[in-house]
DRENDO-1510 file (C-alpha; in Angstrom, 1 decimal, always signed):
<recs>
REC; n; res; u; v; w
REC; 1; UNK; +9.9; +3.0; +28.7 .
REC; 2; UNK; +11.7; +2.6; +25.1 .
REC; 3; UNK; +13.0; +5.8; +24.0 .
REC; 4; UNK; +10.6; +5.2; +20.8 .
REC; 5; UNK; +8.1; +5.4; +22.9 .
REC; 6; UNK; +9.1; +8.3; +24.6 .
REC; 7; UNK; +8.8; +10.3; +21.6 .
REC; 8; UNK; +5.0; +9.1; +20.5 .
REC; 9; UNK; +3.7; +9.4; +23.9 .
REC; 10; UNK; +5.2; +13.1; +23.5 .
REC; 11; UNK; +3.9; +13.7; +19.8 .
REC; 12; UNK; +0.3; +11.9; +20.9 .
REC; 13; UNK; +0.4; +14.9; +23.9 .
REC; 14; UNK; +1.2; +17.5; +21.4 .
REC; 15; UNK; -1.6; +16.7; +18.9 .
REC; 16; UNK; -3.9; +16.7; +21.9 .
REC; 17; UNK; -3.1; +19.8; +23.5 .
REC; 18; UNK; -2.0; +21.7; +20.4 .
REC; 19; UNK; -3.9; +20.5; +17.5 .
REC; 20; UNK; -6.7; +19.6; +19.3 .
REC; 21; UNK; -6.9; +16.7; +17.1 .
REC; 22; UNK; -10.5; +14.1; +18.2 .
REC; 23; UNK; -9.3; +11.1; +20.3 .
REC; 24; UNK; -10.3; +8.7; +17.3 .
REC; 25; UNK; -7.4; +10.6; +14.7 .
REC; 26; UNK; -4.8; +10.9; +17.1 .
REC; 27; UNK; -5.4; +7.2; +18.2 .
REC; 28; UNK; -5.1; +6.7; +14.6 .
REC; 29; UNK; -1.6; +8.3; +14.5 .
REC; 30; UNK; -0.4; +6.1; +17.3 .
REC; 31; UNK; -1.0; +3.1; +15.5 .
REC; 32; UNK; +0.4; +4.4; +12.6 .
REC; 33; UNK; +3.6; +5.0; +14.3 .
REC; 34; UNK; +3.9; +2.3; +16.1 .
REC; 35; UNK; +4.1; +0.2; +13.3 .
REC; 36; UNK; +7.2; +1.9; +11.9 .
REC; 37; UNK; +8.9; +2.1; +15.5 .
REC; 38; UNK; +8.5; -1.9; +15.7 .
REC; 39; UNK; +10.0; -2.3; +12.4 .
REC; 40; UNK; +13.0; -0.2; +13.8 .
REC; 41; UNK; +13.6; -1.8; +16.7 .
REC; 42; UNK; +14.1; -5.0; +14.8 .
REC; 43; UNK; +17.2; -2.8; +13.7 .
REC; 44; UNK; +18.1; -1.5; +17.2 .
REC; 45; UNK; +17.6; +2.2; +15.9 .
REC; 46; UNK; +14.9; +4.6; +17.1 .
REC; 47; UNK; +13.6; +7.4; +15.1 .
REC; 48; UNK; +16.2; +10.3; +15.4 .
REC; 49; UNK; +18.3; +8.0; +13.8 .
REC; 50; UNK; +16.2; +6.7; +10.7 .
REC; 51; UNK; +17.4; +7.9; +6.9 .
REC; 52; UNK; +15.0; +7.5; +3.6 .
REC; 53; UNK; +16.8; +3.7; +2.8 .
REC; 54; UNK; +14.8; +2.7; +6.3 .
REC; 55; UNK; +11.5; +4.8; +5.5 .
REC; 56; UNK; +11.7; +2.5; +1.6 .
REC; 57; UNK; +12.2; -0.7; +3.8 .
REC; 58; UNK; +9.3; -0.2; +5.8 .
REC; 59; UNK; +7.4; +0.7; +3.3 .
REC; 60; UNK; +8.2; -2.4; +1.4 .
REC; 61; UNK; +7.9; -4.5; +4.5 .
REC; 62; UNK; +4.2; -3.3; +4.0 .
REC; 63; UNK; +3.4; -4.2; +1.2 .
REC; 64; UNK; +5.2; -7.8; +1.5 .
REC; 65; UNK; +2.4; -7.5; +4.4 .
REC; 66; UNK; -0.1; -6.9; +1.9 .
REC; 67; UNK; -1.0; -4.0; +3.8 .
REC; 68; UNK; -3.4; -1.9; +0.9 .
REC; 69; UNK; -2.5; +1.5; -1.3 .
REC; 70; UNK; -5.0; +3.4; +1.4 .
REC; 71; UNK; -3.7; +2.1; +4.2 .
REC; 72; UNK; +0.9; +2.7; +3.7 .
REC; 73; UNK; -1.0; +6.4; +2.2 .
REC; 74; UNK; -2.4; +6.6; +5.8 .
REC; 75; UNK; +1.0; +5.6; +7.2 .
REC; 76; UNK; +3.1; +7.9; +5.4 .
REC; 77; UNK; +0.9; +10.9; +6.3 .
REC; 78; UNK; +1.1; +10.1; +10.1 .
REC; 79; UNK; +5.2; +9.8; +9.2 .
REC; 80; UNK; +5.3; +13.3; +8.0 .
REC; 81; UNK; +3.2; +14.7; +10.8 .
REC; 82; UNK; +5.2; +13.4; +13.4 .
REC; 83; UNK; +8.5; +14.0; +11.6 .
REC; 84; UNK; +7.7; +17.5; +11.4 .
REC; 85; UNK; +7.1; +17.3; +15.0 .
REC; 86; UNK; +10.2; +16.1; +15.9 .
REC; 87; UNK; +12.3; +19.2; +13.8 .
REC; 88; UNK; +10.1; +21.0; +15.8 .
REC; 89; UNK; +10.9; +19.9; +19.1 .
REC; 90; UNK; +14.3; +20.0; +17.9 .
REC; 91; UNK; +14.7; +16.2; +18.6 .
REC; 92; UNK; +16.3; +15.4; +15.5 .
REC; 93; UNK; +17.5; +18.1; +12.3 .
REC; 94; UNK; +15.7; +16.4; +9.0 .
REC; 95; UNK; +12.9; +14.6; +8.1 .
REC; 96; UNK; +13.8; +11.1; +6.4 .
REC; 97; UNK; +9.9; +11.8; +4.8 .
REC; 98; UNK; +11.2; +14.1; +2.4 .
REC; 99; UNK; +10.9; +13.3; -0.8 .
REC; 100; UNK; +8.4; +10.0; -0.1 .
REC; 101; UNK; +5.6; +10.2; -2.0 .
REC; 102; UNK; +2.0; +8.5; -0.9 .
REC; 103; UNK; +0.7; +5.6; -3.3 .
REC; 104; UNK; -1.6; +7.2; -6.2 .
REC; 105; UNK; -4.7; +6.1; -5.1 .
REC; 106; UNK; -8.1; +5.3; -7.2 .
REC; 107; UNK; -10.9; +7.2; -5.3 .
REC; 108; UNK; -13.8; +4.3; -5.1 .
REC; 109; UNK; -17.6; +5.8; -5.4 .
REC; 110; UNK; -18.9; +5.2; -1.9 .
REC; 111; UNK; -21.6; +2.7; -1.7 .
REC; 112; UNK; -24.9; +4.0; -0.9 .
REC; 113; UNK; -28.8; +2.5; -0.3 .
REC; 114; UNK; -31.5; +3.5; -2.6 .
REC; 115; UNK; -34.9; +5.4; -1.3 .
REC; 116; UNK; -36.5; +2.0; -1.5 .
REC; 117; UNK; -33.9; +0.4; +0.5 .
REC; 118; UNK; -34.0; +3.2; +2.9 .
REC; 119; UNK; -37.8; +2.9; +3.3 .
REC; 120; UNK; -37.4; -1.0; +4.0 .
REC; 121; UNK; -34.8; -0.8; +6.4 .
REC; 122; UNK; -36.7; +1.9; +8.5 .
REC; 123; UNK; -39.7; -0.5; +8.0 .
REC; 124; UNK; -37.2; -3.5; +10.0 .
REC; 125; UNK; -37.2; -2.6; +13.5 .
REC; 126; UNK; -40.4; -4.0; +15.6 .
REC; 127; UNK; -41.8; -0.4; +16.9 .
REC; 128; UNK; -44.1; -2.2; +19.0 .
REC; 129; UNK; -40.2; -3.0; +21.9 .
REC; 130; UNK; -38.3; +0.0; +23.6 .
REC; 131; UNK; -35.7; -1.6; +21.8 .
REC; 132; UNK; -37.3; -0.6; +18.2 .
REC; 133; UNK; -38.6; +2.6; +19.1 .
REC; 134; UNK; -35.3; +3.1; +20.2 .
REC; 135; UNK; -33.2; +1.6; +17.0 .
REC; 136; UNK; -36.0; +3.2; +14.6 .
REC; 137; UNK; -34.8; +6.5; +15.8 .
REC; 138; UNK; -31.5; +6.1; +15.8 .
REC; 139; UNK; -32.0; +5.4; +12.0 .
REC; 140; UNK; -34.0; +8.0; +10.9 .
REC; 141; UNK; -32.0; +10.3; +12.7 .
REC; 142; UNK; -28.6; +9.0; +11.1 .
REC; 143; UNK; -30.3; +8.7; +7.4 .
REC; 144; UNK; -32.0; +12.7; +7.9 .
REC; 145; UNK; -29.4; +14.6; +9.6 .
REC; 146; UNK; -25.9; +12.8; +7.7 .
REC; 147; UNK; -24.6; +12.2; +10.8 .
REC; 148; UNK; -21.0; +10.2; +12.1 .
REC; 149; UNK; -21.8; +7.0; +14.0 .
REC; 150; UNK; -19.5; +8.7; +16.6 .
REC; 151; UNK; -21.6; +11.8; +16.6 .
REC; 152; UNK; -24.9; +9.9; +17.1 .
REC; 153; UNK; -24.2; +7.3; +20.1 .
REC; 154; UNK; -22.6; +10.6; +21.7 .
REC; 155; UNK; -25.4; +12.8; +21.1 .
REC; 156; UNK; -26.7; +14.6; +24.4 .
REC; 157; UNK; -30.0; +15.5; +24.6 .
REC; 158; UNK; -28.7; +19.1; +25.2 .
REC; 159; UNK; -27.8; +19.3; +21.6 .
REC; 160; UNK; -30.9; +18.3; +20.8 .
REC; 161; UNK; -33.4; +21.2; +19.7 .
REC; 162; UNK; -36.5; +19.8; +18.5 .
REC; 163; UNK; -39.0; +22.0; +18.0 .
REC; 164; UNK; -36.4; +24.0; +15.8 .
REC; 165; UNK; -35.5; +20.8; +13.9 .
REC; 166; UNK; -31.5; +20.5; +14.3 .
REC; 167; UNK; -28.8; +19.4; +16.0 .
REC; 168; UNK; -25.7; +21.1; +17.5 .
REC; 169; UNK; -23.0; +19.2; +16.6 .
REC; 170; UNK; -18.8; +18.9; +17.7 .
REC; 171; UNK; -17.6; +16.8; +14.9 .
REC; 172; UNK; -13.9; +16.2; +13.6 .
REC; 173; UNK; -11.7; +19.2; +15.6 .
REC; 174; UNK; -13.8; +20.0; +18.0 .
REC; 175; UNK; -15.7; +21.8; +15.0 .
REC; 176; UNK; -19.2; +22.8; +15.7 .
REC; 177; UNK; -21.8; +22.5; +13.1 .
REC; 178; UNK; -25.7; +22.7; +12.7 .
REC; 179; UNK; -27.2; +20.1; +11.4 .
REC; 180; UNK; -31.3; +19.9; +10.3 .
REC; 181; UNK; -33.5; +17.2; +10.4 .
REC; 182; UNK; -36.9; +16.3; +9.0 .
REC; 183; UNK; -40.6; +16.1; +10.9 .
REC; 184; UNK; -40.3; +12.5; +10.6 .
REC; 185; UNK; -37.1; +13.0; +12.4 .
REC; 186; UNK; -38.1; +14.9; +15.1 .
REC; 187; UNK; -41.9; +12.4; +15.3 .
REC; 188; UNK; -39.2; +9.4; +16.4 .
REC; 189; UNK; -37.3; +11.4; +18.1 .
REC; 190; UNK; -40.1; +12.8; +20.1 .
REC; 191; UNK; -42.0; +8.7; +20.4 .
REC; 192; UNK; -38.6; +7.4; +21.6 .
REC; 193; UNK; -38.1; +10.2; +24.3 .
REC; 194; UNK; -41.9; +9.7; +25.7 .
REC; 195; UNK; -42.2; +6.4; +25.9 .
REC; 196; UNK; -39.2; +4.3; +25.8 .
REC; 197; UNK; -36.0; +6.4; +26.8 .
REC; 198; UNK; -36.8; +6.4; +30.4 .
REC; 199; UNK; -37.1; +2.8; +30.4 .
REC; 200; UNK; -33.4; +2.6; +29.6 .
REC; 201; UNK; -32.4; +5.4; +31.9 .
REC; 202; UNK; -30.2; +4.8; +35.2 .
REC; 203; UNK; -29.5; +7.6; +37.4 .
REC; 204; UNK; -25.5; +6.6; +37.7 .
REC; 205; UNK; -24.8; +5.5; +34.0 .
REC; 206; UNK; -27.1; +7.7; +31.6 .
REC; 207; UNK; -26.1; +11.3; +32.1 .
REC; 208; UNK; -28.1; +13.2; +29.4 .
REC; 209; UNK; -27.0; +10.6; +26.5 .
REC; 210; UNK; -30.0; +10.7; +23.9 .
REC; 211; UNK; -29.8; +6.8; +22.8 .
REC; 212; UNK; -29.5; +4.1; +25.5 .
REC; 213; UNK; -28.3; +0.8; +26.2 .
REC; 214; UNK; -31.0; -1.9; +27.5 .
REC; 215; UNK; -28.4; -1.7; +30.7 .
REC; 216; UNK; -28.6; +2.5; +30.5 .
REC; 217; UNK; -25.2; +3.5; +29.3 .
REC; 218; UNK; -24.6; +5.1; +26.3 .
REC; 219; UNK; -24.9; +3.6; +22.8 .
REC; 220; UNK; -21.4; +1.9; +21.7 .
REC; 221; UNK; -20.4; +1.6; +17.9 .
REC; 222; UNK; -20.1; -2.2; +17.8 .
REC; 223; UNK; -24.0; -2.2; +19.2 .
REC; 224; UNK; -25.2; +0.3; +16.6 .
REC; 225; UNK; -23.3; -1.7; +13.9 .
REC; 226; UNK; -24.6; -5.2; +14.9 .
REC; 227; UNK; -28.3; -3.4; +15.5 .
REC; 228; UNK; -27.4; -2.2; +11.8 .
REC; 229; UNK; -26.4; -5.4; +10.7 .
REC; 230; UNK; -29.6; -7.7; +11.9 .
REC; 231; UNK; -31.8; -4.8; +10.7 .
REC; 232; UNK; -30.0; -4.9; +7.2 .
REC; 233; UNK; -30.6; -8.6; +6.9 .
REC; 234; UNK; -34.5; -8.2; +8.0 .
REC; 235; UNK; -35.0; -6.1; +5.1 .
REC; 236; UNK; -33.3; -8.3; +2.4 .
REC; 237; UNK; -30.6; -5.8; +1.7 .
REC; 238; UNK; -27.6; -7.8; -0.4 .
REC; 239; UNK; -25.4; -5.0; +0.1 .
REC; 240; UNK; -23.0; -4.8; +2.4 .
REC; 241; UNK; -23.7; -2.1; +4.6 .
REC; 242; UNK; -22.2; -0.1; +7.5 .
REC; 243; UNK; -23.4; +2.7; +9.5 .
REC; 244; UNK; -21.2; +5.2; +6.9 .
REC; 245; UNK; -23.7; +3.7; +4.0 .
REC; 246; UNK; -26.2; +6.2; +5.8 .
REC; 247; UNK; -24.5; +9.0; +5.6 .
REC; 248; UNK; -23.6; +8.2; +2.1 .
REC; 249; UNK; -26.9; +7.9; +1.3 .
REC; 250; UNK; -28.3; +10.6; +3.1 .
REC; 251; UNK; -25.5; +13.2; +0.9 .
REC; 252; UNK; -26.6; +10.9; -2.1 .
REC; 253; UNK; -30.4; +11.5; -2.0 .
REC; 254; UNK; -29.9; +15.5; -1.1 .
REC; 255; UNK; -27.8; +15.8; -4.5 .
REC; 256; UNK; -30.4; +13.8; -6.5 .
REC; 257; UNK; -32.7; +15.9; -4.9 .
REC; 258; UNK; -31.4; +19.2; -6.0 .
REC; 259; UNK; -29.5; +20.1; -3.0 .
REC; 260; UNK; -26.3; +22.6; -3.2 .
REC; 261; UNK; -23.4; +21.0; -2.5 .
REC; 262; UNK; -21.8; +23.5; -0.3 .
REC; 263; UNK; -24.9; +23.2; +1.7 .
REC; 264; UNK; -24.4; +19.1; +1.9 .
REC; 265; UNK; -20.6; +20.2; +2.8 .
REC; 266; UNK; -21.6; +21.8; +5.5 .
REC; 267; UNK; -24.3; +19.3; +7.0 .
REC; 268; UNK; -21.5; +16.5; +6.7 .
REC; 269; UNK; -18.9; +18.9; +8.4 .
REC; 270; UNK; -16.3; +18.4; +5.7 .
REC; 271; UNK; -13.9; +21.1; +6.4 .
REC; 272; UNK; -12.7; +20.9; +2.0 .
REC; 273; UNK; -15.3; +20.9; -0.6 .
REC; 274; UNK; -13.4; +18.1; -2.4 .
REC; 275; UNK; -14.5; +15.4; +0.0 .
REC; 276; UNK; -17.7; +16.2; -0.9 .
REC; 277; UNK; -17.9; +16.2; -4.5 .
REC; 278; UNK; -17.1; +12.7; -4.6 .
REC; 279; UNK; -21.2; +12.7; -4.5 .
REC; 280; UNK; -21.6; +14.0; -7.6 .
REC; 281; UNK; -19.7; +11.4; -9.0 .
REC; 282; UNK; -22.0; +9.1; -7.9 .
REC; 283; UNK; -24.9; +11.1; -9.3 .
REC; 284; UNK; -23.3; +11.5; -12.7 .
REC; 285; UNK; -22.7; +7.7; -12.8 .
REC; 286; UNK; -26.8; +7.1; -11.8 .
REC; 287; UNK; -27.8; +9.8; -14.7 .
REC; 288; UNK; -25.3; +8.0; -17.2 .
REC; 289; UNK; -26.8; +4.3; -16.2 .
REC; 290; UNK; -30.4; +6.2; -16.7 .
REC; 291; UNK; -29.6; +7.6; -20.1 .
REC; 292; UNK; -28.2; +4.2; -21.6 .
REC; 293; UNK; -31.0; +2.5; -20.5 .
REC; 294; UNK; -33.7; +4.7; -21.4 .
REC; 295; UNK; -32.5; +6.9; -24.5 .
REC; 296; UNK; -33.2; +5.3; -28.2 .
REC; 297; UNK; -29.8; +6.5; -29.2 .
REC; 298; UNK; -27.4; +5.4; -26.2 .
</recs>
């Protein structure tokens, strides 16, 4: 094994046990690193030995790449972190990170699907298959409870409190949460679970995953996506959607709607209340739209 290896294979072990970082962030961080420690082997050098002139190199190696502001900002903080890792472990005495800055990037308003849209994309799954009882419910739930893609194809049925109305979710770090849902909600839930579920279900494959596969193992995120996809296109939605849309819209709606926005922090899970108020942004921008169009004097 190259000794650049070495050292990420002991970081990736470190933010696992220690950190207790979710599989999808730390795989993150590998590929992150990874990156850099290719560019240095082009140099013969591995990262004990790498000054600030070699951390500007990469960095402009990236952009020659065309690799995007969000993206080398994603890079740099995985750099730090397992910089600071390595002064730790006493591998090497300084950080070559010091004094790199991240690009300044310009926050984009998230893209979100209207009540209407919402209503016709619920309306696109045939309810009359498993296969739409199944997808219909994996909607709703997504749109009425805010939740990660990752959180729904792994939901277990033992999080799953129905007559109560919520979910008992382990989102980013291992961070439990409670998360509501509506009557409608819990009716699709509850339709799915009598009469199409145990269709899917296989004794050696299912465990006590909520959503199936047609071939009884749990839901993947390329099958909800493409579902997503077909369903998006069935409805006449021009917008480019992804399963993130929903839980845009589901924070978007619950702001228009009045809702606190601590209390839409803590349904997302977002452990700073910054992340969140990117949502009002978005509402401020739908009021201004709504005043220039309808006020005599805009």
């Amino acid at each position: 094994m190259k000794k650049n290896d070495i050292y990420i294979d002991s970081y990736l072990t470190y933010i696992k046990v220690e950190k207790q970082l979710a599989d999808n962030t730390i795989e993150s961080y590998k590929n992150d690193i990874t990156i850099f420690t290719r560019f240095l082997e082009k140099e013969d050098k591995d990262v004990t030995q790498t000054t600030k002139n070699d951390i500007e190199d990469f960095l402009e190696e990236l952009y020659d790449r065309e690799y995007n502001e969000n993206s080398v900002a994603h890079i740099i903080t995985s750099l730090k972190s397992f910089y600071k890792y390595l002064i730790l472990e006493k591998y090497t005495n300084d950080s070559p990170m010091i004094n790199i800055h991240s690009p300044k990037l310009e926050r984009k308003l998230p893209v979100y699907l209207t009540f209407k849209e919402i209503e016709a994309l619920l309306e696109a799954p045939d309810q009359s298959t498993n296969e739409g009882l199944r997808d219909f419910a994996m909607i709703e739930l997504m749109y009425s409870s805010g939740l990660r893609v990752t959180e729904l194809i792994s939901l277990r049925i033992r999080q799953l409190h129905l007559e109560q109305g919520y979910l008992s979710i382990l989102g980013k770090g291992s961070k439990e949460r409670i998360v509501p849902f509506g009557s409608k909600g819990k009716k699709a839930i509850e339709v799915y679970m009598e009469e199409a579920r145990g269709l899917f279900y296989d004794d050696k494959k299912s465990e006590d995953y909520l959503f199936l596969s047609r071939l009884g193992t749990p839901f993947t995120r390329q099958g909800f996506w493409k579902n997503l996809k077909e369903y998006t296109l069935k409805a006449g939605i021009t917008k480019s959607i992804s399963p993130h849309k929903l839980r845009h819209s589901f924070a978007t709606h619950l702001l228009e709607n009045g809702a606190d926005l601590r209390m839409i922090q803590k349904m997302l899970g977002h452990s700073n209340i910054s992340t969140t108020q990117i949502y009002t942004h978005v509402h401020y921008e739908r009021l201004s739209k709504i005043f220039n169009k309808t006020h005599p004097r805009a």
